[in-house]
DSSP file (Angstrom, degrees, kcal/mol; ACC not computed):
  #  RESIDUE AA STRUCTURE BP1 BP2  ACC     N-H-->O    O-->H-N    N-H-->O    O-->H-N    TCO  KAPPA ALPHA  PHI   PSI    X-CA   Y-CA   Z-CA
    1    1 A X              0   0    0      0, 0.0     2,-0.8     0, 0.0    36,-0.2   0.000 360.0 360.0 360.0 141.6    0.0    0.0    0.0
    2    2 A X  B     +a   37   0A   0     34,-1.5    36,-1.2    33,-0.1    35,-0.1  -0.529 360.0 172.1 -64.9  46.5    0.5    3.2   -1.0
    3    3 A X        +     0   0    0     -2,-0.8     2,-0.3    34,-0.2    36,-0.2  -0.428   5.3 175.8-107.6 159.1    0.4    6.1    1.6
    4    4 A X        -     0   0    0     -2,-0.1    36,-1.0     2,-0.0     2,-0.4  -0.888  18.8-152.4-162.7 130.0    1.3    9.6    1.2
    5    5 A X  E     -b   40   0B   0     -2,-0.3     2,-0.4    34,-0.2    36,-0.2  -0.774  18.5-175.4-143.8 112.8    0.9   12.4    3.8
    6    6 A X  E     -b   41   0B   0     34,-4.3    36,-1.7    -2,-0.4     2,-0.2  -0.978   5.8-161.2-117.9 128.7    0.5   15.7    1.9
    7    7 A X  E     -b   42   0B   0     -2,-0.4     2,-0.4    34,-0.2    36,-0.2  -0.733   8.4-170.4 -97.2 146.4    0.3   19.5    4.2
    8    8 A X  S    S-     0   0    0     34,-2.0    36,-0.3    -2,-0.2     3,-0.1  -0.968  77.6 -22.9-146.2 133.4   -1.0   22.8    3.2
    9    9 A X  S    S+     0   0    0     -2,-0.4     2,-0.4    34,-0.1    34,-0.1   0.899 112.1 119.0  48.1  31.5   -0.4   26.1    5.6
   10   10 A X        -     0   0    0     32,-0.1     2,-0.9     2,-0.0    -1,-0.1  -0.871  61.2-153.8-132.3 123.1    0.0   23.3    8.1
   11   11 A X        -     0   0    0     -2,-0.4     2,-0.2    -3,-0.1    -2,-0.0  -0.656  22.0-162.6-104.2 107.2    3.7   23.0    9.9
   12   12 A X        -     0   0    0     -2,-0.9     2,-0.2    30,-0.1    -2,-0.0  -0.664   7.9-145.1 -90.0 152.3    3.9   19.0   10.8
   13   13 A X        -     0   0    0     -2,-0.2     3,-0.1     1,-0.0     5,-0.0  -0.376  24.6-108.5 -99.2 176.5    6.4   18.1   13.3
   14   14 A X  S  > S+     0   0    0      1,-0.2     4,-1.9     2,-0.2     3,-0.2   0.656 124.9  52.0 -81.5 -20.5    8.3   14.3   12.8
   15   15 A X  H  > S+     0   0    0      1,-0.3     4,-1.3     2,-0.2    -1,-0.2   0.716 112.5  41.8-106.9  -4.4    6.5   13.0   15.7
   16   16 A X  H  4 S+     0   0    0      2,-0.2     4,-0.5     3,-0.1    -1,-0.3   0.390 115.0  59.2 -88.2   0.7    2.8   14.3   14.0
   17   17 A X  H >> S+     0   0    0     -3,-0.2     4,-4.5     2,-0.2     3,-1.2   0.816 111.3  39.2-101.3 -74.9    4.3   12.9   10.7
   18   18 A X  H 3X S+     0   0    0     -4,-1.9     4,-0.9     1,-0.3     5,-0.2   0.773 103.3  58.7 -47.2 -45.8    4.5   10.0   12.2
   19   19 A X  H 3X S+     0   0    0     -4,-1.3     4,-1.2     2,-0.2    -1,-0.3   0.589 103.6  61.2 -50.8 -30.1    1.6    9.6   14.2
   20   20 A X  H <>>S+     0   0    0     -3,-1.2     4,-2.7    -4,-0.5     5,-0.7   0.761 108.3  46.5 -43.7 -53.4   -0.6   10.0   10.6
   21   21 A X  H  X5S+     0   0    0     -4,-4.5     4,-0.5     1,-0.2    -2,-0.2   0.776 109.8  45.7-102.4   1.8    1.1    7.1    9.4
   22   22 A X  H  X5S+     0   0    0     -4,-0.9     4,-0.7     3,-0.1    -1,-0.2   0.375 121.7  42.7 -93.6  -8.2    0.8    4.6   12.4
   23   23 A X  H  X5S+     0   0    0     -4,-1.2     4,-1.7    -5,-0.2    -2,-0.2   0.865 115.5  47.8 -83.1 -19.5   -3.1    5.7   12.7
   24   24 A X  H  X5S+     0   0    0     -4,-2.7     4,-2.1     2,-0.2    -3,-0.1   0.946 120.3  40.7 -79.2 -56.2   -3.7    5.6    8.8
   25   25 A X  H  X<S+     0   0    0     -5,-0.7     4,-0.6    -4,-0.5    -1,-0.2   0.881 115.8  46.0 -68.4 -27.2   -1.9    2.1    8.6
   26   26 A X  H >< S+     0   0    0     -4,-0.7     3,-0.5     1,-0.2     4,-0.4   0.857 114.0  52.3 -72.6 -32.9   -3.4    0.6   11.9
   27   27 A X  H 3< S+     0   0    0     -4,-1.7     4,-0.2     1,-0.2    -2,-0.2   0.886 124.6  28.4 -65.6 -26.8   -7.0    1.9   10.6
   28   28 A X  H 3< S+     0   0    0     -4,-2.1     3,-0.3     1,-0.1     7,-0.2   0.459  92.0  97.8-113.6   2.0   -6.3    0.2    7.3
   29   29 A X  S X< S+     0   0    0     -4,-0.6     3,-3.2    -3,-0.5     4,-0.2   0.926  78.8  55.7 -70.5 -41.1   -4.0   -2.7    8.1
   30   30 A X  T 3  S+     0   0    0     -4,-0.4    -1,-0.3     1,-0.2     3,-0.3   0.758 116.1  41.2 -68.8 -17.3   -6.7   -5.6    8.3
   31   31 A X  T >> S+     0   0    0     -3,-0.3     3,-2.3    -4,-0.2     4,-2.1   0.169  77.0 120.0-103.7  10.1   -7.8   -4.6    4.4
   32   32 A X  T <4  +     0   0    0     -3,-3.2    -1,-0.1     1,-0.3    -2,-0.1   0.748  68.0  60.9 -54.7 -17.2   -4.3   -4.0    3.1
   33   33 A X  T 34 S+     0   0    0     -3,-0.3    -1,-0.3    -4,-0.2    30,-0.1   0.518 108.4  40.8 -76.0 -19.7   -4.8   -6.7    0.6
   34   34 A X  T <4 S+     0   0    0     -3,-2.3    29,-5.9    28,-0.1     2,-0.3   0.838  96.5 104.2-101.3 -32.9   -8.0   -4.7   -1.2
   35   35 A X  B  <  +E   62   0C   0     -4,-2.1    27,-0.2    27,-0.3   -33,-0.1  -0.425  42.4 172.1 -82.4 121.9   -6.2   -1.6   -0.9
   36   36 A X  S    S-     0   0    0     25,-4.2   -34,-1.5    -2,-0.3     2,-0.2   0.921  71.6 -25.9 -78.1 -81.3   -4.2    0.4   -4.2
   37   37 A X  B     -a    2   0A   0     24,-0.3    24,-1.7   -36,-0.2     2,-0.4  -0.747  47.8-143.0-132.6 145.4   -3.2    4.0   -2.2
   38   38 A X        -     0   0    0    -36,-1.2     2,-0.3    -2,-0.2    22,-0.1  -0.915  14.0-164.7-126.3 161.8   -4.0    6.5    0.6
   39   39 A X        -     0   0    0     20,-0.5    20,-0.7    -2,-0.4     2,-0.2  -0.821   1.8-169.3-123.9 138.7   -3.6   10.1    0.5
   40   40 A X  E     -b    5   0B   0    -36,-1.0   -34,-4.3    -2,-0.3     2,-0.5  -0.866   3.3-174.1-136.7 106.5   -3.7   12.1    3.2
   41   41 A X  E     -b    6   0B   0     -2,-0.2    16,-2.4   -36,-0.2     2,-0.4  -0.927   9.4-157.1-120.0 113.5   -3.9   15.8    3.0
   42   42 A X  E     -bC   7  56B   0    -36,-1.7   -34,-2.0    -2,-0.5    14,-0.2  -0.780  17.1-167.7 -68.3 110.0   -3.6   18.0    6.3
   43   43 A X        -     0   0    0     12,-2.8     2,-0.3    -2,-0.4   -34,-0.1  -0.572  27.0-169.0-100.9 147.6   -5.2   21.4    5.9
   44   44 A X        -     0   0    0    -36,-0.3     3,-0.3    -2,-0.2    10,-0.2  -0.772  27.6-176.5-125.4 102.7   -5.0   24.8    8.1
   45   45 A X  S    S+     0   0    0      8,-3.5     9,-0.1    -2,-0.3     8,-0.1   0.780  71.1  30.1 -82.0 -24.0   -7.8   26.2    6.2
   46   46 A X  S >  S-     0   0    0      1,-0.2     3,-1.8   -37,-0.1    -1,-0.2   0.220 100.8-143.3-111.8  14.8   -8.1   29.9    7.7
   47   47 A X  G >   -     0   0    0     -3,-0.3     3,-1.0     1,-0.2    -1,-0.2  -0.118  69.0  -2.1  61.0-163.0   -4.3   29.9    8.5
   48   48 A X  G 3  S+     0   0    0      1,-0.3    -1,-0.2    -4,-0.1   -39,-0.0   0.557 110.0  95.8 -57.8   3.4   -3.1   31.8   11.9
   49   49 A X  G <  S-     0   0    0     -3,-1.8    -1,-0.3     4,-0.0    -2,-0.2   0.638  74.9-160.5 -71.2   4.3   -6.8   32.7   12.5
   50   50 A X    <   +     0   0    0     -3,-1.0     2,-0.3     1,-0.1    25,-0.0   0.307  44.4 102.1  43.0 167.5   -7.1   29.8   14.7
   51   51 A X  S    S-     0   0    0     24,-0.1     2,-1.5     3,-0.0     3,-0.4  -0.878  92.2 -22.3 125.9 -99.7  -10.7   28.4   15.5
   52   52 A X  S    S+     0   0    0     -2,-0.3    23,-0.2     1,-0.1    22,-0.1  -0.068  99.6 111.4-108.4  55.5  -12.1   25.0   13.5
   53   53 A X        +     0   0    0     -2,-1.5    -8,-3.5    20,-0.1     2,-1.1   0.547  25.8 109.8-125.9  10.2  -10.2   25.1   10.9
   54   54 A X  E     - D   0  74B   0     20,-1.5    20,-1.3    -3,-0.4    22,-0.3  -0.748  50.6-164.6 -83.3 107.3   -7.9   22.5   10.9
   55   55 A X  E     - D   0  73B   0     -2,-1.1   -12,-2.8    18,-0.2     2,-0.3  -0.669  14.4-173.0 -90.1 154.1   -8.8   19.9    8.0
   56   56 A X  E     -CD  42  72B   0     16,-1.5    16,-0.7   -14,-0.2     2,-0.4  -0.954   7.9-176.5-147.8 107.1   -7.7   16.4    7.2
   57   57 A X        -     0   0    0    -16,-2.4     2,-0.2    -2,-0.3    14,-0.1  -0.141   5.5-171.2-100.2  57.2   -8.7   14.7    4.1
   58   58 A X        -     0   0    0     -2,-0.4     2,-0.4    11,-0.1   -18,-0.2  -0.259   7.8-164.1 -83.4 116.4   -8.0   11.5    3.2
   59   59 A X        -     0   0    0    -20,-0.7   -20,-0.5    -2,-0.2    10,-0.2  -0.744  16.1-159.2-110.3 125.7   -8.6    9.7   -0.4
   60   60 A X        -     0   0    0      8,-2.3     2,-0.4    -2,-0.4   -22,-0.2  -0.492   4.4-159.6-100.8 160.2   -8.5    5.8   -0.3
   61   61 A X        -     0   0    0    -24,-1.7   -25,-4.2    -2,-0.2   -24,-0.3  -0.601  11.4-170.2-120.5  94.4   -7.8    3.9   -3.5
   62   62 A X  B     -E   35   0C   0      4,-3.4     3,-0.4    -2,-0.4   -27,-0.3  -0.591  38.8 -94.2 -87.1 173.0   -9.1    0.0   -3.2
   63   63 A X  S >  S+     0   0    0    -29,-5.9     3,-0.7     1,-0.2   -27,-0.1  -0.136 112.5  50.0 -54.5 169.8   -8.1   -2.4   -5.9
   64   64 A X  T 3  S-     0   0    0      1,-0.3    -1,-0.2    -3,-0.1    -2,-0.1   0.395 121.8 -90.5 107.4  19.9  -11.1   -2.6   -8.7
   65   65 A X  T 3  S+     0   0    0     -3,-0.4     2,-0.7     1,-0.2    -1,-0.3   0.433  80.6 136.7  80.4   7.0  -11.1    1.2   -8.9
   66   66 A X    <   -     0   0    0     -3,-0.7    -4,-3.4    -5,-0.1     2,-0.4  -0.617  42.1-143.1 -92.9 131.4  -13.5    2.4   -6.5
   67   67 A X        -     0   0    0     -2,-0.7     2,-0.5    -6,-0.2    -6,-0.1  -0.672   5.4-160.3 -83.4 134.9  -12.3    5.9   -4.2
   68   68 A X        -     0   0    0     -2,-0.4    -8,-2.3     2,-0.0     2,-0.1  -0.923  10.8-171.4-104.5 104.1  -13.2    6.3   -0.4
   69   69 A X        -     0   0    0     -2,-0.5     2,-0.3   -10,-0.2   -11,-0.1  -0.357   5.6-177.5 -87.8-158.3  -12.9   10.0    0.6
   70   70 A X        -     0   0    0     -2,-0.1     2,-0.4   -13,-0.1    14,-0.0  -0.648   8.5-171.3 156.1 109.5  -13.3   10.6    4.3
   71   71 A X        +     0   0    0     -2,-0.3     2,-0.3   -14,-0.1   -14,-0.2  -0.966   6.6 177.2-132.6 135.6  -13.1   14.5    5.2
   72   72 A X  E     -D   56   0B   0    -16,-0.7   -16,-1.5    -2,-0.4     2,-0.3  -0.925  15.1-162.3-143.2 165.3  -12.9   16.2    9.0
   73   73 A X  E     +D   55   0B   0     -2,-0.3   -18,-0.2   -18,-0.3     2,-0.2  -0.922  24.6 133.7-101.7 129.7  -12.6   19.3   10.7
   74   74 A X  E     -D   54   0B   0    -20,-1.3   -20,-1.5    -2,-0.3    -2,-0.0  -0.862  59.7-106.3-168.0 174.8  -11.7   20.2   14.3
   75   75 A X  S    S+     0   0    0    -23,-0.2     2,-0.4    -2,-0.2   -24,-0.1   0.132  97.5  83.5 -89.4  13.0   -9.4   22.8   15.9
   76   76 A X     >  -     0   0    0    -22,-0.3     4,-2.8     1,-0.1     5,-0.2  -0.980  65.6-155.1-147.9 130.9   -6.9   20.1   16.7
   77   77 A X  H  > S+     0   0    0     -2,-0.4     4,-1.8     1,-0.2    -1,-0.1   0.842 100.4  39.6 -59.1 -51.7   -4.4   18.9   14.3
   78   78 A X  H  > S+     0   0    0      1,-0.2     4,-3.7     2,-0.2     5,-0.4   0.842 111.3  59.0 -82.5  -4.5   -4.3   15.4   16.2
   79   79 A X  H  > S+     0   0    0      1,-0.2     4,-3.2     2,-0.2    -2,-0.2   0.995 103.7  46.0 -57.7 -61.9   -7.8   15.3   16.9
   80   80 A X  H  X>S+     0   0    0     -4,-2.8     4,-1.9     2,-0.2     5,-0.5   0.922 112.4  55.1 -47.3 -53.9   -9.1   15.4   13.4
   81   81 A X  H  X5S+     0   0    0     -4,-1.8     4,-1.8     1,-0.2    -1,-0.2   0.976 104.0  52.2 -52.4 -56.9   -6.4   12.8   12.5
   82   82 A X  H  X5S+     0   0    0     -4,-3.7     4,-1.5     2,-0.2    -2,-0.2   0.985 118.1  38.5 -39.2 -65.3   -7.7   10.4   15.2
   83   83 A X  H  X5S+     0   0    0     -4,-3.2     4,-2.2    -5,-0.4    -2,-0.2   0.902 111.3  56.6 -43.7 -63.8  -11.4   10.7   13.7
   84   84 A X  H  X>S+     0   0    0     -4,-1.9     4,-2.4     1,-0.2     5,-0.5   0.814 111.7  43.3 -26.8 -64.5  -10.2   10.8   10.0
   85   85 A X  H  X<S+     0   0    0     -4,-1.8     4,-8.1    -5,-0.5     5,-0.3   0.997 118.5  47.1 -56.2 -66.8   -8.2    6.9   10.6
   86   86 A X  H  X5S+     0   0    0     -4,-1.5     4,-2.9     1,-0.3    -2,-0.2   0.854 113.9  41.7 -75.3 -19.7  -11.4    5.5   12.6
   87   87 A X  H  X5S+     0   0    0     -4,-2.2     4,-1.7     2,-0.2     3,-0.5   0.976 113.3  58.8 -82.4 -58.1  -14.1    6.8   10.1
   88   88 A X  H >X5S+     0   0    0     -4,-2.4     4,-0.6     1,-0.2     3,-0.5   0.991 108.9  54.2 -20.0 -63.7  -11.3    5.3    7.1
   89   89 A X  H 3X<S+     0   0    0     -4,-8.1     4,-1.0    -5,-0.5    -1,-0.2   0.858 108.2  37.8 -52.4 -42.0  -11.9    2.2    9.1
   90   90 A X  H 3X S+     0   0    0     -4,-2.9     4,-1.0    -3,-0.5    -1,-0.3   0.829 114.2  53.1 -68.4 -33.1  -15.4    1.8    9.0
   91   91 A X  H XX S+     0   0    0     -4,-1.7     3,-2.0    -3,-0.5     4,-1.1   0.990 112.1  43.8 -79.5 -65.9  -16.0    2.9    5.5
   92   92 A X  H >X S+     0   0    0     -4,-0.6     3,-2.3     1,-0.3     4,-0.9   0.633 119.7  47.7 -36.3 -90.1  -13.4    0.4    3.8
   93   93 A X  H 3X S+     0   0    0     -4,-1.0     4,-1.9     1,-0.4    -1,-0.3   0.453 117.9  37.0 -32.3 -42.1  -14.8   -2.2    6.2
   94   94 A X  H << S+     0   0    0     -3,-2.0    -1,-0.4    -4,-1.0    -2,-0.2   0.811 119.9  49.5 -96.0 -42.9  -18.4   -1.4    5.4
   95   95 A X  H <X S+     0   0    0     -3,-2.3     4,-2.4    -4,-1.1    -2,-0.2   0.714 114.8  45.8-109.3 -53.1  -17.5   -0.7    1.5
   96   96 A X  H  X S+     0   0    0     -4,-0.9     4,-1.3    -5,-0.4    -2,-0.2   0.828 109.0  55.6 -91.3 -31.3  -15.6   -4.1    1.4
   97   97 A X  H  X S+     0   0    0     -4,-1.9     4,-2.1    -5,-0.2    -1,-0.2   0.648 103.8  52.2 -57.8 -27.7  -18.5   -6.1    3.3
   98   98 A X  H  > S+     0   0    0      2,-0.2     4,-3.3     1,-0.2    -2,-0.2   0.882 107.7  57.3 -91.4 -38.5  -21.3   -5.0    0.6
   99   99 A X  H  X S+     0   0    0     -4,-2.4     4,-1.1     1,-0.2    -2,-0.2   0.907 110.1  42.7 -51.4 -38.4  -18.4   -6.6   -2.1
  100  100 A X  H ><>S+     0   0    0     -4,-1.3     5,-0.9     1,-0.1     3,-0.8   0.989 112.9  53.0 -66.2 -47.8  -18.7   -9.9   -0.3
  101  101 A X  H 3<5S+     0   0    0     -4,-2.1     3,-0.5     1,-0.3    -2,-0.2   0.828 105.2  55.4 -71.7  -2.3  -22.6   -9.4   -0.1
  102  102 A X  H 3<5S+     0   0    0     -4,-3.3     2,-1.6     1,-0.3    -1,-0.3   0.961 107.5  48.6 -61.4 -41.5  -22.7   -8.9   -3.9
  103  103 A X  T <<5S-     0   0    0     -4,-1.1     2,-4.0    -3,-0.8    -1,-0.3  -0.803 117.0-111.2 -79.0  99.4  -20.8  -12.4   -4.7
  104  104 A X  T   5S+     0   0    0     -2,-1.6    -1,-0.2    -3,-0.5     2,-0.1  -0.075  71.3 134.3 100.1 -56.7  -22.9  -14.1   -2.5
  105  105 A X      < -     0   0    0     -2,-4.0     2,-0.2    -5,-0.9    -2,-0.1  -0.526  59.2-112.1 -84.2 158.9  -21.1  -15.3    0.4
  106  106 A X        -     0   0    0     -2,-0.1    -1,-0.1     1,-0.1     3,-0.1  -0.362  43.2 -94.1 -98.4 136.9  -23.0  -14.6    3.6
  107  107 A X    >   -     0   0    0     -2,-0.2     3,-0.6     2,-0.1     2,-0.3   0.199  35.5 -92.1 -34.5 166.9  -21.5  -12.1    5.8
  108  108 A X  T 3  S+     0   0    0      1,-0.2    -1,-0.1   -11,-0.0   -11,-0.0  -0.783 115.4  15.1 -97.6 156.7  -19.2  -12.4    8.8
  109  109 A X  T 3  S+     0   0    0     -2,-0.3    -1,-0.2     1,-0.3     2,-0.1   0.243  90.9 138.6   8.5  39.0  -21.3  -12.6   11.4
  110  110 A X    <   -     0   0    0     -3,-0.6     2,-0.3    -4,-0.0    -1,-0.3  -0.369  39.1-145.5 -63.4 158.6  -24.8  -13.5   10.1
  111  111 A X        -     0   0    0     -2,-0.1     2,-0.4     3,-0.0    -4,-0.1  -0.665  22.5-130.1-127.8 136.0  -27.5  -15.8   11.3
  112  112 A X        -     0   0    0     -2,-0.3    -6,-0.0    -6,-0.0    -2,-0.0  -0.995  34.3-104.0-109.6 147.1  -29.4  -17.4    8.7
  113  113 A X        -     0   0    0     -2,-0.4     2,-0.5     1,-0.1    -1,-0.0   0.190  29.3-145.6 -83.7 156.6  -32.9  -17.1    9.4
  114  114 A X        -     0   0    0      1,-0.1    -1,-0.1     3,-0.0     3,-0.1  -0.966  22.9-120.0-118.6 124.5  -34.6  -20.3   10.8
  115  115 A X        -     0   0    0     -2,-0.5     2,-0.4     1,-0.1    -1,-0.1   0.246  35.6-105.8 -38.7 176.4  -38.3  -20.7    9.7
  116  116 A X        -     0   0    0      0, 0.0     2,-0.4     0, 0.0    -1,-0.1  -0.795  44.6-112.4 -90.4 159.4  -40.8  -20.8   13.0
  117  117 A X        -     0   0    0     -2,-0.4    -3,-0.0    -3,-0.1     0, 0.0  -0.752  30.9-122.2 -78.3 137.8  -41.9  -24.6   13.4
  118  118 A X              0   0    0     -2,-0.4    -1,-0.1     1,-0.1     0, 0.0   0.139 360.0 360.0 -52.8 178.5  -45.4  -25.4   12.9
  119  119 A X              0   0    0      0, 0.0    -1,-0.1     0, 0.0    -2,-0.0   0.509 360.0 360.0-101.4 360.0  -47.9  -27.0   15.1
């Protein structure tokens, strides 16, 4: 997999560098196999004006050509990052679950339904 951690107006330190790319890859690890590329682009969108304006955008690539985007907001750089990974995680998951229900195979943890008995 492909990842790449892009900034605008946003001054990342080594140890927020880092932290981007052990939450992007732990959000994404169990699906690496489906997965082409991530993008990750860190915004400060209203620059030294402080207030909500710190964005994080992140554009997934899976194999068979479909793109996940996943966009957040917050006034904290790592906050938004945290969110950004866990919401990644659910949409691949959730994205990659409707591709099994398509072929067929019954979901991971489904029941299949048992008629009532008669009398």
């Amino acid at each position: 997999m492909d990842l790449r951690v892009l900034t605008r107006r946003v001054n990342l330190d080594e140890a927020t560098h880092e932290l981007v790319q052990r939450r992007i890859n732990f959000a994404v690890e169990q699906f690496n196999g489906w997965i082409n590329s991530v993008e990750v682009v860190l915004e400060d969108v209203n620059g030294p004006r402080g207030g909500v304006d710190k964005e994080c955008r992140v554009l997934l690539s899976l194999k068979g050509g479909k793109l996940i985007k996943i966009e957040d907001r917050d006034a904290d750089l790592v906050t938004v990052i945290n969110r950004a990974a866990d919401r990644l995680s659910q949409v691949v998951g959730r994205e990659l679950e409707k591709r099994r229900d398509r072929k067929g195979v019954a979901s991971a943890g489904t029941v299949p339904q048992v008629p009532p008995e008669l009398p």
